[in-house]
ROVEX-701685 format. One line per 10 residues: their letters; for each residue x, y, z of N, C-alpha, C, O. Coordinates in pm, 1 decimal. Layout:
BEGIN
A = X,Y,Z,X,Y,Z,X,Y,Z,X,Y,Z  ... $
***
This chain:
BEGIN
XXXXXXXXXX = 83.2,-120.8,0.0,0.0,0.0,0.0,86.2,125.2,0.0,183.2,137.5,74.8  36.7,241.1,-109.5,130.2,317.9,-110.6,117.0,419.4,-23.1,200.1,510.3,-21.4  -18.3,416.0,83.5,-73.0,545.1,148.9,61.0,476.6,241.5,174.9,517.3,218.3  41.7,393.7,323.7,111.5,319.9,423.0,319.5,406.5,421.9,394.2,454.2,507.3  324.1,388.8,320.3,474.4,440.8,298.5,493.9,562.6,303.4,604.6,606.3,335.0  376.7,653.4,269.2,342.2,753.0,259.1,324.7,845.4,370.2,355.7,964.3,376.9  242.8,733.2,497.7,208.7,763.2,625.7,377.8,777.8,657.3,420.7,891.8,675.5  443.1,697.9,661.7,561.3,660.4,753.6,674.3,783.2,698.0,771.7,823.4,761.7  636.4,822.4,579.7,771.3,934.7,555.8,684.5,1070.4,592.0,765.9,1159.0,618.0  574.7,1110.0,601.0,471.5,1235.2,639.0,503.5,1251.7,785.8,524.4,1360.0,840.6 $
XXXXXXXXXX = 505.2,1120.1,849.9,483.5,1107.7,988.0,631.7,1191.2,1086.7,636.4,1283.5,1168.0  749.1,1086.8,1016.5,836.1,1168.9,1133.4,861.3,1276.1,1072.6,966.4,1321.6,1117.9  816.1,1345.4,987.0,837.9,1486.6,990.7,755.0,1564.8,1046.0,790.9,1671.2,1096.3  661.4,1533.6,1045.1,596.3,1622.9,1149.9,645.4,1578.4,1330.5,610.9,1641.2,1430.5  688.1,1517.6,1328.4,770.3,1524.8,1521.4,887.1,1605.4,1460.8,905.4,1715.0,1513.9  986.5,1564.9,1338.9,1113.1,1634.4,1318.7,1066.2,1791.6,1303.6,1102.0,1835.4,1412.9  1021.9,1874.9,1250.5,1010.1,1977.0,1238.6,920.0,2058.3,1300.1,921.3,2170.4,1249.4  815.2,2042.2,1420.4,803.2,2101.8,1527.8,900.7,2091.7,1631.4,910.6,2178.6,1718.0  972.4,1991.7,1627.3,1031.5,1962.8,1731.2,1157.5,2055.4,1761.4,1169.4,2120.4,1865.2  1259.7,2052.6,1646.3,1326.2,2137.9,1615.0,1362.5,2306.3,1592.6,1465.5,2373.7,1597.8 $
XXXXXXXXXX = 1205.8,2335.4,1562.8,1132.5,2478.5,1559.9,1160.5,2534.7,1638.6,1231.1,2634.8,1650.5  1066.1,2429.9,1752.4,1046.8,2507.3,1916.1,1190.3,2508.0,1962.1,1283.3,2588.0,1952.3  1169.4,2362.2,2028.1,1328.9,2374.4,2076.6,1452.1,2472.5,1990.9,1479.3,2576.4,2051.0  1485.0,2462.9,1933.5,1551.2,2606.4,1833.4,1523.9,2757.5,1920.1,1599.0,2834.6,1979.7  1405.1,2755.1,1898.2,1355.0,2923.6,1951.9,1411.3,2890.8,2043.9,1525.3,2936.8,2050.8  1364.0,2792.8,2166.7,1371.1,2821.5,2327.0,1581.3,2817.5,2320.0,1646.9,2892.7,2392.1  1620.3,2758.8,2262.3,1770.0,2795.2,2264.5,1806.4,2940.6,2230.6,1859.9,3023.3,2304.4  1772.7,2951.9,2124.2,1798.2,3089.9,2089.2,1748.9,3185.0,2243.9,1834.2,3203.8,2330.6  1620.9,3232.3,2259.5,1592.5,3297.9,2405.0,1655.5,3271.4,2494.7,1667.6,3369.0,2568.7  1729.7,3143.1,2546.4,1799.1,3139.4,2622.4,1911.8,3194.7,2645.8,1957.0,3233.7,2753.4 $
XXXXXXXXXX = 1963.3,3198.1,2527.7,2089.9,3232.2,2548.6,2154.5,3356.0,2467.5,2263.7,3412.6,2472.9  2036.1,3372.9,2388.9,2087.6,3558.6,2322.3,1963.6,3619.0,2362.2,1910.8,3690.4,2276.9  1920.2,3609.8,2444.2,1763.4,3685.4,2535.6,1824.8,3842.0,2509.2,1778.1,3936.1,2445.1  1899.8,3833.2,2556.1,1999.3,4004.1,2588.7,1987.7,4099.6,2481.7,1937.9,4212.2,2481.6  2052.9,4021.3,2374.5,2065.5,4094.4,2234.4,1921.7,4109.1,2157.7,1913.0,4213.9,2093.6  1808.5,4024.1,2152.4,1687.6,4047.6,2134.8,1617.1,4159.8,2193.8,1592.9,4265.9,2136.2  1586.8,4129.9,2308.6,1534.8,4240.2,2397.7,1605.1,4328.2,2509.8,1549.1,4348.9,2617.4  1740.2,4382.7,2476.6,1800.3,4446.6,2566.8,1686.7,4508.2,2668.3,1578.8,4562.3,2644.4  1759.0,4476.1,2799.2,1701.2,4529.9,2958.4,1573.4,4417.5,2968.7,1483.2,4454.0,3044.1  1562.9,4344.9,2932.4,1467.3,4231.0,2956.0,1495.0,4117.3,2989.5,1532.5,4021.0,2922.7 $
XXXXXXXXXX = 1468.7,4134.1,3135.4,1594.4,3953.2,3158.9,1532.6,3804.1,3136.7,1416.1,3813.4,3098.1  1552.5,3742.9,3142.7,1499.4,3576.4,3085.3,1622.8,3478.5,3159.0,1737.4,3454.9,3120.6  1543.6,3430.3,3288.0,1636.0,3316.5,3297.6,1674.5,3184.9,3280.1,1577.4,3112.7,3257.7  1782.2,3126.4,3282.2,1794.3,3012.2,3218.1,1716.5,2886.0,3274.4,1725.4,2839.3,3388.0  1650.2,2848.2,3185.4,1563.3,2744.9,3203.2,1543.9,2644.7,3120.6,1574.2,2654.2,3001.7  1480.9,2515.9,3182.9,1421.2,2389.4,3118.0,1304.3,2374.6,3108.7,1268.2,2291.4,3191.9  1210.1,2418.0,3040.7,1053.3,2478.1,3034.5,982.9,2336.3,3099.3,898.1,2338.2,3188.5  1040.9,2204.1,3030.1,983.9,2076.8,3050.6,931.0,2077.1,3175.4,814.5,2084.7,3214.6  1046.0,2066.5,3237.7,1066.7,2077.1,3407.6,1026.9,2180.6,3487.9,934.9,2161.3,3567.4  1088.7,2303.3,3479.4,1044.7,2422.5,3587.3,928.9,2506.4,3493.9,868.0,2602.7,3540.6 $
XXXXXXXXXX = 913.9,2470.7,3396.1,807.2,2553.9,3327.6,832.8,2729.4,3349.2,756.9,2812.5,3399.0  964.0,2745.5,3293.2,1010.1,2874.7,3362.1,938.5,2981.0,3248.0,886.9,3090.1,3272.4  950.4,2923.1,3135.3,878.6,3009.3,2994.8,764.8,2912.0,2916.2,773.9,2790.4,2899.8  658.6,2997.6,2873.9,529.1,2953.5,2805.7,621.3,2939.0,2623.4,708.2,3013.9,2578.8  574.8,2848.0,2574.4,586.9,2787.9,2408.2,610.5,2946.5,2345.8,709.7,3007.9,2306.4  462.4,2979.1,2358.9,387.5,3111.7,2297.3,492.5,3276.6,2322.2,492.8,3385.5,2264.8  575.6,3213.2,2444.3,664.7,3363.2,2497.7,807.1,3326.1,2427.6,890.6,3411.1,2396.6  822.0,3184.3,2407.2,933.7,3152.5,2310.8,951.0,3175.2,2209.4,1065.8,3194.6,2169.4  805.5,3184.3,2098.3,847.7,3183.2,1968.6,790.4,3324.9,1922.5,832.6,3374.9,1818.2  696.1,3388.2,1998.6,657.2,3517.4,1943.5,699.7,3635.9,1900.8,645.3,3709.3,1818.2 $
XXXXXXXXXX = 825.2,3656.9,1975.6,874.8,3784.0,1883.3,985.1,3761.3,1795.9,1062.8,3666.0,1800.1  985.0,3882.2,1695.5,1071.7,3892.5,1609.4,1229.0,3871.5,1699.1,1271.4,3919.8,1804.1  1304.5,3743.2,1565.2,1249.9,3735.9,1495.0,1255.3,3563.0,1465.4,1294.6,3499.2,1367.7  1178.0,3507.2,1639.7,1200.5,3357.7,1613.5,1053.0,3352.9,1582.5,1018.6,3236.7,1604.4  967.8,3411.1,1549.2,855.9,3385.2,1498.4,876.3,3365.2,1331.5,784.8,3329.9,1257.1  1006.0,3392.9,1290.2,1039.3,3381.0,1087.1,1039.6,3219.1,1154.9,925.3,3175.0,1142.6  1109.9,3140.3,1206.9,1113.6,3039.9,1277.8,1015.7,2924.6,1280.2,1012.2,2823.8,1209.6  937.8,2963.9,1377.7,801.9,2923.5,1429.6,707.0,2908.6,1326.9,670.6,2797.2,1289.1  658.6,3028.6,1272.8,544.2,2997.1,1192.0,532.2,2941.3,1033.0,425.9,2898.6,988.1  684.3,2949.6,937.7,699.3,2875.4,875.4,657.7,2739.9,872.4,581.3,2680.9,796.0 $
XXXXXXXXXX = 752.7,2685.4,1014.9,772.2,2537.0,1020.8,653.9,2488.0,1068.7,635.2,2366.3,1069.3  546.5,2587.2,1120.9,373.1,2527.6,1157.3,298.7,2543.4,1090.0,187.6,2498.4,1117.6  322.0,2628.2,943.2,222.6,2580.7,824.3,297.0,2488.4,761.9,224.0,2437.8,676.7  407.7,2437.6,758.9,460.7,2335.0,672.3,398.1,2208.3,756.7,344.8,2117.4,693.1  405.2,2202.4,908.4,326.6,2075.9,966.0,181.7,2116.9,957.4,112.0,2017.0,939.9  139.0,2185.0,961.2,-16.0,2187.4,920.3,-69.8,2117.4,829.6,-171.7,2048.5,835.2  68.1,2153.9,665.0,20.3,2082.1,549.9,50.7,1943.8,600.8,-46.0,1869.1,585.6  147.9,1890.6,652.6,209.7,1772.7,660.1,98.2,1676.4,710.7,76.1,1562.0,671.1  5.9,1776.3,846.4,-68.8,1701.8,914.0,-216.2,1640.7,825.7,-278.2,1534.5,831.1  -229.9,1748.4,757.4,-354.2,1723.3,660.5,-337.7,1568.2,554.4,-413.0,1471.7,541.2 $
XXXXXXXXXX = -190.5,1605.3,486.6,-184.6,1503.5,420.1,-173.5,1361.1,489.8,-238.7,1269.4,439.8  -91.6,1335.4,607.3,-76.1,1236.9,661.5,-247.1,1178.0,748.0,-240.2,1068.0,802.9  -383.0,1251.5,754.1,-472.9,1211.4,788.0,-550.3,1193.5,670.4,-665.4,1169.9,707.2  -543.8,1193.3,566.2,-638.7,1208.4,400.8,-535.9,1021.2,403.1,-593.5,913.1,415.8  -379.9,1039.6,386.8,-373.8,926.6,334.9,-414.0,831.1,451.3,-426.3,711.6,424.6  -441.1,886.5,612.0,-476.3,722.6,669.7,-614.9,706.3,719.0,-644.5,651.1,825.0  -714.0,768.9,617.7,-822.9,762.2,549.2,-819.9,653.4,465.5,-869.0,544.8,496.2  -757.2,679.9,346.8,-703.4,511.7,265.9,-632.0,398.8,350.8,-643.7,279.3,323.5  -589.9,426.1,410.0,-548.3,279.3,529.2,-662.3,232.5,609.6,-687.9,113.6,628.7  -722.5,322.0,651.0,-858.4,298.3,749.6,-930.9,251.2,622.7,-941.1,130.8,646.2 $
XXXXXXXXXX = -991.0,272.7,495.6,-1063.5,239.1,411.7,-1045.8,122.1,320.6,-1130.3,76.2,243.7  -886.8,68.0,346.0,-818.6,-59.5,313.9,-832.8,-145.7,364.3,-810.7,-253.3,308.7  -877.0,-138.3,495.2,-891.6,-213.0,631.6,-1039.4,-226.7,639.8,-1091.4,-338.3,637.0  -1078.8,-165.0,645.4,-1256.2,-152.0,660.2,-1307.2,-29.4,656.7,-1332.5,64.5,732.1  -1315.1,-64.5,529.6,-1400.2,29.3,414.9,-1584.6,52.2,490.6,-1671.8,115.9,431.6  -1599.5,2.1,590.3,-1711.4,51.4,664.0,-1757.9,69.0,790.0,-1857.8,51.6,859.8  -1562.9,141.7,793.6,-1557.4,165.6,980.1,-1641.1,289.1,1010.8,-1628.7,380.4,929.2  -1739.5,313.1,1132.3,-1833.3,384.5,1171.3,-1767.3,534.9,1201.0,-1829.9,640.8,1203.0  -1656.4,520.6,1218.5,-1565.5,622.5,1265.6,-1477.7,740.6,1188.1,-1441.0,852.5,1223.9  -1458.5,653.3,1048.1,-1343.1,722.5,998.2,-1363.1,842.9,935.9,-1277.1,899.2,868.1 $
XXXXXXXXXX = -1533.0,906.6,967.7,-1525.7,1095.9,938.7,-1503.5,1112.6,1034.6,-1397.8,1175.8,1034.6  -1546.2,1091.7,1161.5,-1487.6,1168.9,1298.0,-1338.2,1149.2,1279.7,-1277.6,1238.7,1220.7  -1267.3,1036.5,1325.6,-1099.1,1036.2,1261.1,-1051.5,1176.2,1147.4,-961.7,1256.5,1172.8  -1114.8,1176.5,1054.9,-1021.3,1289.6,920.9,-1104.9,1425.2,967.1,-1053.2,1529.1,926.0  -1183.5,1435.7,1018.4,-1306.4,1568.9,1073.6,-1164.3,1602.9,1127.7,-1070.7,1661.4,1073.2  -1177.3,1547.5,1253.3,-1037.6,1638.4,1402.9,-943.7,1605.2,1373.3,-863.4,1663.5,1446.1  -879.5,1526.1,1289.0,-743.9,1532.3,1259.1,-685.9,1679.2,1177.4,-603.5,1762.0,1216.5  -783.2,1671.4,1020.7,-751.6,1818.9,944.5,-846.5,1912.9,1003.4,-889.3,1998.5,926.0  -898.4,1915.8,1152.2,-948.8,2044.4,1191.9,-867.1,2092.5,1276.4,-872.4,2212.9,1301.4  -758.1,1996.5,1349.8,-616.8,2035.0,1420.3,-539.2,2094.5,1328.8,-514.0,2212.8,1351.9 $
XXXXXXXXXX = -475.7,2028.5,1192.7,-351.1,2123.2,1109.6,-473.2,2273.7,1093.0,-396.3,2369.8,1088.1  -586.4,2316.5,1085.4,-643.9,2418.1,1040.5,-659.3,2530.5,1126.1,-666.2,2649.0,1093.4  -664.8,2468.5,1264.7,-648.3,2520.6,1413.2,-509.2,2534.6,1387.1,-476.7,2650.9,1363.4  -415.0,2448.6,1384.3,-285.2,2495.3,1420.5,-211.3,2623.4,1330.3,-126.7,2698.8,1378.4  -263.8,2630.4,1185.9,-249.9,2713.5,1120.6,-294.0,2847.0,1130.1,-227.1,2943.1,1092.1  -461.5,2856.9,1205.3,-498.1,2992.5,1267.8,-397.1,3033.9,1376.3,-339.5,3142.6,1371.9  -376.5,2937.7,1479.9,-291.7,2961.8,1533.5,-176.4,3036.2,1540.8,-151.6,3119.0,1628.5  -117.4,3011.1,1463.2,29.1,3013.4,1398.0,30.9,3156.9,1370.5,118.4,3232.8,1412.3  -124.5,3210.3,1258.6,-124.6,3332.9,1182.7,-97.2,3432.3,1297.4,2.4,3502.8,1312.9  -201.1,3422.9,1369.9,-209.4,3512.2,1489.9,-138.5,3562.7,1599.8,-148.8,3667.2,1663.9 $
XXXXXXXXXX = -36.0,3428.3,1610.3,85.4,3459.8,1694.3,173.3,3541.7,1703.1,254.4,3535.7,1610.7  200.2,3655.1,1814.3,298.6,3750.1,1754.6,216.6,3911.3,1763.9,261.4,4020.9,1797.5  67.6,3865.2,1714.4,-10.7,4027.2,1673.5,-75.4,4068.9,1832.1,-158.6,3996.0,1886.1  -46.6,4141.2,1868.6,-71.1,4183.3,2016.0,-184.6,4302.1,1998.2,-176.9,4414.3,1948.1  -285.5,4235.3,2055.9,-411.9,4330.2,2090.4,-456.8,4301.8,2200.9,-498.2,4194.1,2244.0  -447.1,4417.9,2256.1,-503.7,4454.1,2389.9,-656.2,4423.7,2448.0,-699.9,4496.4,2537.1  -737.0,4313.1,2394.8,-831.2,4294.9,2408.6,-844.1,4123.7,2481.2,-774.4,4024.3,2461.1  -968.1,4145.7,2573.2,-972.0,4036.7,2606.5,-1036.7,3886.6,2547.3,-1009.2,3767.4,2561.6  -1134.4,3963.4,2476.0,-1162.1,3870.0,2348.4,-1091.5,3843.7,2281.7,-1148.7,3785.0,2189.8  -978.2,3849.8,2262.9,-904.7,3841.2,2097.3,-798.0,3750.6,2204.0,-719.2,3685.6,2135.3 $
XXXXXXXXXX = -778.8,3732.8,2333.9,-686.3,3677.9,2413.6,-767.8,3548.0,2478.9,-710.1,3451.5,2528.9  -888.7,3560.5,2471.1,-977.9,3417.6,2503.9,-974.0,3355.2,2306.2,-976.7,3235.3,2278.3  -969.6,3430.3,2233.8,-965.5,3350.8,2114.4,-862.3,3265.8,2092.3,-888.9,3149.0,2063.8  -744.3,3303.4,2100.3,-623.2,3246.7,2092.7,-592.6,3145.4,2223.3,-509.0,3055.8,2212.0  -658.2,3164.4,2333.3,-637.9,3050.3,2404.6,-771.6,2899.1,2379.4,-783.5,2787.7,2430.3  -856.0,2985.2,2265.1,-976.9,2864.8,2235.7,-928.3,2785.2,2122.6,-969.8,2675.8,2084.1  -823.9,2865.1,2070.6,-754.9,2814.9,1934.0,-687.4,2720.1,1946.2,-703.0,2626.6,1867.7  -570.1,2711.8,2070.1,-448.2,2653.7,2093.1,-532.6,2525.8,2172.9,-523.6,2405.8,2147.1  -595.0,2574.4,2250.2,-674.3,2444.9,2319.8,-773.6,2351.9,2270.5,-805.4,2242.8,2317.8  -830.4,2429.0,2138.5,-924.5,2283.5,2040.7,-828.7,2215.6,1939.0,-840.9,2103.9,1888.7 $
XXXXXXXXXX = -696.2,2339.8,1913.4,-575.9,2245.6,1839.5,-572.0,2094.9,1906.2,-596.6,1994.2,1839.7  -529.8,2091.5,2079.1,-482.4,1982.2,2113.2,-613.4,1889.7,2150.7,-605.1,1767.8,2135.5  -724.2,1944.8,2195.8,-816.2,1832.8,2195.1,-834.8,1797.9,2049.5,-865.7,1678.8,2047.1  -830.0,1848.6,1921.9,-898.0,1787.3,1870.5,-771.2,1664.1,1779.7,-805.9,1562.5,1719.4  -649.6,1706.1,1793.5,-536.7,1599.1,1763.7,-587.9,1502.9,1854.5,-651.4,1409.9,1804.8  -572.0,1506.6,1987.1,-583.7,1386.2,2088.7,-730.7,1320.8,2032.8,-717.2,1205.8,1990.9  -860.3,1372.0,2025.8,-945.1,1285.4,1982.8,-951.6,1209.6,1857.7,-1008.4,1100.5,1851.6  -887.8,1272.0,1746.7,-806.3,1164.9,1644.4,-722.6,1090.2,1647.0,-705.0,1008.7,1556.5  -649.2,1098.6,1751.9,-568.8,1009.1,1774.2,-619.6,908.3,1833.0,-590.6,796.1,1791.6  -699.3,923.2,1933.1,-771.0,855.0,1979.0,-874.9,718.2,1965.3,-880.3,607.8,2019.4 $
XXXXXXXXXX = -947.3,785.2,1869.5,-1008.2,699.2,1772.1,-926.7,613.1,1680.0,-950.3,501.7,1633.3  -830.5,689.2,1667.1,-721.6,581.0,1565.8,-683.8,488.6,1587.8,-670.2,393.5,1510.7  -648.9,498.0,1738.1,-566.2,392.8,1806.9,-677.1,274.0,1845.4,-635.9,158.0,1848.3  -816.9,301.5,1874.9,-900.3,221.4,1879.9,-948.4,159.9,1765.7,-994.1,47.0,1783.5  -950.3,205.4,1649.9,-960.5,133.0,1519.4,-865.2,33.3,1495.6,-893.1,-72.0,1438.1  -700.8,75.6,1557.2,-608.5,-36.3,1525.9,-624.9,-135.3,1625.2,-587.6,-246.3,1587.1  -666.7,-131.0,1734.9,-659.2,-220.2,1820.6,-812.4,-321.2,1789.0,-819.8,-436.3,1832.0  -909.3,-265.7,1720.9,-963.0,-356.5,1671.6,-961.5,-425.5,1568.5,-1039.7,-519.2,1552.1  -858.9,-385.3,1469.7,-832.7,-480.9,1392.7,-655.2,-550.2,1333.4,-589.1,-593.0,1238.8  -657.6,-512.0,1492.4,-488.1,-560.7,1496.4,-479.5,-656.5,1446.4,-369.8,-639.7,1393.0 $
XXXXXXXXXX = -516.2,-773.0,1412.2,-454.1,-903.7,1383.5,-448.2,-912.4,1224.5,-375.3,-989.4,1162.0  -554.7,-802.4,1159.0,-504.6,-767.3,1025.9,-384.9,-689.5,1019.5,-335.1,-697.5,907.2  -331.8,-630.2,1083.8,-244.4,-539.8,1081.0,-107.8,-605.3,1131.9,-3.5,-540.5,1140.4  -120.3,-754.2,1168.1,-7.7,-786.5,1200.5,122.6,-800.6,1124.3,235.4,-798.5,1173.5  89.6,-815.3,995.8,201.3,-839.3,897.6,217.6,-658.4,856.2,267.2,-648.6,744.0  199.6,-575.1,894.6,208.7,-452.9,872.5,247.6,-387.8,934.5,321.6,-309.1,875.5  237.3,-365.9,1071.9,272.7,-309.0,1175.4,374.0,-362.4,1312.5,347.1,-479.3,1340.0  476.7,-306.3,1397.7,526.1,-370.8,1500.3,414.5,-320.6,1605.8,348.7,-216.6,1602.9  413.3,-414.2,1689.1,261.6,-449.6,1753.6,341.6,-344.5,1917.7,297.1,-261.8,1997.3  465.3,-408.7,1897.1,510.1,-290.5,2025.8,482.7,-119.3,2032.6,453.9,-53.9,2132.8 $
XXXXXXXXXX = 495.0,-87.6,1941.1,484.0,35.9,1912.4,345.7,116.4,1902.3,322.1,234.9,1926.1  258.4,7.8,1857.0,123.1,7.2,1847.4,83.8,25.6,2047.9,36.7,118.2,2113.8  125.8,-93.3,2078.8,89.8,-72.9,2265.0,165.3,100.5,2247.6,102.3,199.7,2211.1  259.2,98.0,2271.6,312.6,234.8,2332.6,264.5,383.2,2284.1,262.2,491.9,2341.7  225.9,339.0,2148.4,81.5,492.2,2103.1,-68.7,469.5,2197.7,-166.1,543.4,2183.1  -66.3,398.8,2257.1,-164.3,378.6,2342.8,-213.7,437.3,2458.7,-318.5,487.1,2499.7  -48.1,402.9,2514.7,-42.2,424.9,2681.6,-3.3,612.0,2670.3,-36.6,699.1,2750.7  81.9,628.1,2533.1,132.0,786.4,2555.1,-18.9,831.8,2491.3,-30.2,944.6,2539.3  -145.8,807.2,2407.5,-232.6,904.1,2432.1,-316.3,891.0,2536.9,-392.9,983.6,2563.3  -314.5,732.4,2640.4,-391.5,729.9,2733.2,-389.4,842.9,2890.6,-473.6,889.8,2967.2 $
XXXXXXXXXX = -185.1,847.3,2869.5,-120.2,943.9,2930.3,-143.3,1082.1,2955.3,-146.6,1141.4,3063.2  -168.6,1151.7,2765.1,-178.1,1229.9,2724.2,-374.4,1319.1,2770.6,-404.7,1425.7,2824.1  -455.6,1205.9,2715.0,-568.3,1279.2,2771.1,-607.6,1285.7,2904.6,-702.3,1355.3,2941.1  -504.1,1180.0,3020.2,-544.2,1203.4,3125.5,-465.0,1329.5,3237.0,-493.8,1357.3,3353.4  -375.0,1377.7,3161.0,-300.1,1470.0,3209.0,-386.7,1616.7,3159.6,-400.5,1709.9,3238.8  -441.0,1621.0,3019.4,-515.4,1727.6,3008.7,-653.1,1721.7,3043.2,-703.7,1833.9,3038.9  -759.1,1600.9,3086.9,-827.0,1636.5,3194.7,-814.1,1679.7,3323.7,-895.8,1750.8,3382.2  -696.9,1630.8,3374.8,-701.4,1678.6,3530.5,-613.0,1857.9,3509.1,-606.1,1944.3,3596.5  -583.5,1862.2,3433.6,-527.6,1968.8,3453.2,-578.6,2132.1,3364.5,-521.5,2239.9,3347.8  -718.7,2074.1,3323.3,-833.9,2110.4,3315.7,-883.9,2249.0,3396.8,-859.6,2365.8,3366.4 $
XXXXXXXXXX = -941.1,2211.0,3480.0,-966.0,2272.0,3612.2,-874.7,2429.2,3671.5,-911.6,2523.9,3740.9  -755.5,2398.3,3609.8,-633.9,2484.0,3683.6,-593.5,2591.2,3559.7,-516.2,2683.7,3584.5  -652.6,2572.7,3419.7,-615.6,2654.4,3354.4,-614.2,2801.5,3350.1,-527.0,2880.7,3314.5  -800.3,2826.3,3421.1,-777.8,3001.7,3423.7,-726.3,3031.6,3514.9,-725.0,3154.6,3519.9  -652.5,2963.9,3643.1,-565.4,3096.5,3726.4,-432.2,3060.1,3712.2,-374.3,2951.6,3716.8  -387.7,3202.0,3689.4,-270.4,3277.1,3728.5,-182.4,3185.9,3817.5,-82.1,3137.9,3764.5  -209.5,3156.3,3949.4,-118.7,3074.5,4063.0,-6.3,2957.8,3992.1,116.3,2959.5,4002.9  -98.2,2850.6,3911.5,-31.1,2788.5,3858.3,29.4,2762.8,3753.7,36.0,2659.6,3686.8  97.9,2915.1,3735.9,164.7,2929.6,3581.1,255.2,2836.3,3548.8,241.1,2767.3,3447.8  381.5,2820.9,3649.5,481.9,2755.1,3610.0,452.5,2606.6,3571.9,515.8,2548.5,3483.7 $
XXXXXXXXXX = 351.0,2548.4,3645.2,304.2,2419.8,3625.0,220.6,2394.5,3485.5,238.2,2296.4,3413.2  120.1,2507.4,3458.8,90.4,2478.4,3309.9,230.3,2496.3,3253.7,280.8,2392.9,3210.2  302.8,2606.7,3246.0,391.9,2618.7,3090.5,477.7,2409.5,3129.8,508.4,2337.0,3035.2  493.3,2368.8,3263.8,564.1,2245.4,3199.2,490.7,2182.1,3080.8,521.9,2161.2,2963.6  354.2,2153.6,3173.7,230.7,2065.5,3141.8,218.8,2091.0,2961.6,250.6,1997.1,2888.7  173.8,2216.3,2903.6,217.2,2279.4,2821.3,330.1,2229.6,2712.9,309.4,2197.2,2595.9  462.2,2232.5,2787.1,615.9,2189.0,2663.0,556.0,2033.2,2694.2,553.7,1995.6,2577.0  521.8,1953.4,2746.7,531.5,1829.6,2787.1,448.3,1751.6,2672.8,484.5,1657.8,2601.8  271.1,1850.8,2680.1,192.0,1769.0,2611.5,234.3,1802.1,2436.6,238.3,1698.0,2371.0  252.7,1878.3,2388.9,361.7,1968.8,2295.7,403.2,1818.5,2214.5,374.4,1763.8,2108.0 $
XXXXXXXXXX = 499.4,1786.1,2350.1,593.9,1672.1,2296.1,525.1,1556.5,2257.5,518.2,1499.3,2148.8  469.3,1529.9,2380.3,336.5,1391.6,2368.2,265.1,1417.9,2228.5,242.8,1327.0,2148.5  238.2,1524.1,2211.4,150.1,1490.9,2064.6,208.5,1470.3,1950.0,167.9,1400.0,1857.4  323.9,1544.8,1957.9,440.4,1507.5,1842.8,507.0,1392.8,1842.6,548.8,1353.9,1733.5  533.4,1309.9,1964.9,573.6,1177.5,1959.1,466.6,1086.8,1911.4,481.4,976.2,1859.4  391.9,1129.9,1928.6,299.2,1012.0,1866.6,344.7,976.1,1733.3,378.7,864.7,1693.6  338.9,1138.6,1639.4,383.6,1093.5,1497.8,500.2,987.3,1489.6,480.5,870.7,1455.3  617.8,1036.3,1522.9,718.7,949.4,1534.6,707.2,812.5,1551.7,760.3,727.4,1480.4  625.5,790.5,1663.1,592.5,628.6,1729.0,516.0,533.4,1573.5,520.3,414.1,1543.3  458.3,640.5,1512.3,367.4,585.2,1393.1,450.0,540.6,1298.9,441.2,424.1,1260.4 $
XXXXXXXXX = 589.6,671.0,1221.9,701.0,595.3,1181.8,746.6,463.4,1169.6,757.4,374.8,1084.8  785.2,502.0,1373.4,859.1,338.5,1372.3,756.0,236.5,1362.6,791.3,125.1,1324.2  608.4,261.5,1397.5,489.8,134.9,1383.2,490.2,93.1,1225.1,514.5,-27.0,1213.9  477.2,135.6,1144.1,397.2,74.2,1067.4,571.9,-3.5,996.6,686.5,24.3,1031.8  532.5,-85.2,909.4,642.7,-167.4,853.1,676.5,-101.5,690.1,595.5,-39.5,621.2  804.9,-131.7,657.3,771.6,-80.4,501.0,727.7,-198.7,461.3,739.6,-306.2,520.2  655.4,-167.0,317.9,589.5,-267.2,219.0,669.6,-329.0,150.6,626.5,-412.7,71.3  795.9,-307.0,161.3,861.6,-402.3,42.6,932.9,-532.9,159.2,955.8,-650.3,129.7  952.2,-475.6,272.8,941.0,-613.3,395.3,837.6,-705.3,402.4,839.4,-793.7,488.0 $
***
């Protein structure tokens, strides 16, 4: 199947080139903070861990936003194509799974979210509407990846045993447990988003789930098998 080969070279690029983006910016701020924004201090930090800086305070100004928003309409496109072709894998498999518009619905309504996203980043208006928009943006980005993913992973697990000559079955468990991980860390941490108190703990929560959603792609990589094996 040619979607299948297709999936597996779409896939780690989208973990390779967010991944690189961000992390990139947050190096850069770290360590030429000075020369960017003279008299503005920024200390050195591991966002993962102390959640010392938000994603959004990393990549927004000039001029790691040339940076940033390139490489998130290039995964936007990446993301679109890699859910259209595993539409044809889901439709190879069972061509009358109940699921697979919800699956391609929130998958290309995440790259479309992530792309509003992206536009907007950077443009500073003093309004509080336009600052609840951008936090409704960034937050249906990741629910609506996680609920495609979601569903995905339950489609493969029901028809894993077709998928055995196709897929490593290890890798398949471990996209499992990291989105089972993944949505149970952004329910409980739910609750704590509108205050202030627990900033440092969202921005980890924040770089963490970031990663979690981008590893998934990767994990998909190494899952599926090539076709000429």
């Amino acid at each position: 199947m040619i979607s299948i080969d297709k999936v597996r070279s779409i896939s780690v690029w989208i973990f390779l080139i967010p991944f690189f983006a961000v992390n990139g910016c947050l190096l850069i701020v770290t360590n030429f903070h000075q020369i960017l924004e003279p008299g503005v201090p920024i200390f050195p930090t591991f966002p993962y861990f102390d959640g010392g800086v938000s994603i959004s305070r990393t990549v927004r100004d000039f001029p790691l936003y040339l940076i940033f928003k390139p490489a998130m309409f290039i995964t936007s496109y990446l993301l679109i194509k890699y859910w259209l072709n595993t539409k044809d894998i889901i439709n190879f498999f069972d061509s009358n799974y109940s699921h697979t518009r919800k699956i391609i619905f929130f998958g290309v309504s995440s790259a479309i979210l992530l792309t509003i996203h992206s536009i907007f980043l950077g443009i500073k208006i003093d309004n509080d509407i336009y600052k609840f928009f951008r936090r409704v943006v960034m937050l249906s980005f990741i629910i609506f990846e996680l609920i495609a993913q979601a569903y995905l992973i339950s489609f493969f697990y029901k028809i894993k045993d077709k998928l055995k000559n196709f897929i490593n079955q290890k890798y398949l468990r471990l996209k499992r447990i990291l989105i089972t991980l993944l949505i149970s860390i952004s329910i409980i941490t739910l609750p704590f988003l509108p205050f202030d108190n627990f900033k440092f703990l969202k921005h980890a929560i924040e770089w963490n789930v970031f990663l979690g959603v981008i590893l998934f792609y990767l994990l998909t990589h190494l899952m599926w098998k090539k076709i000429s094996s």
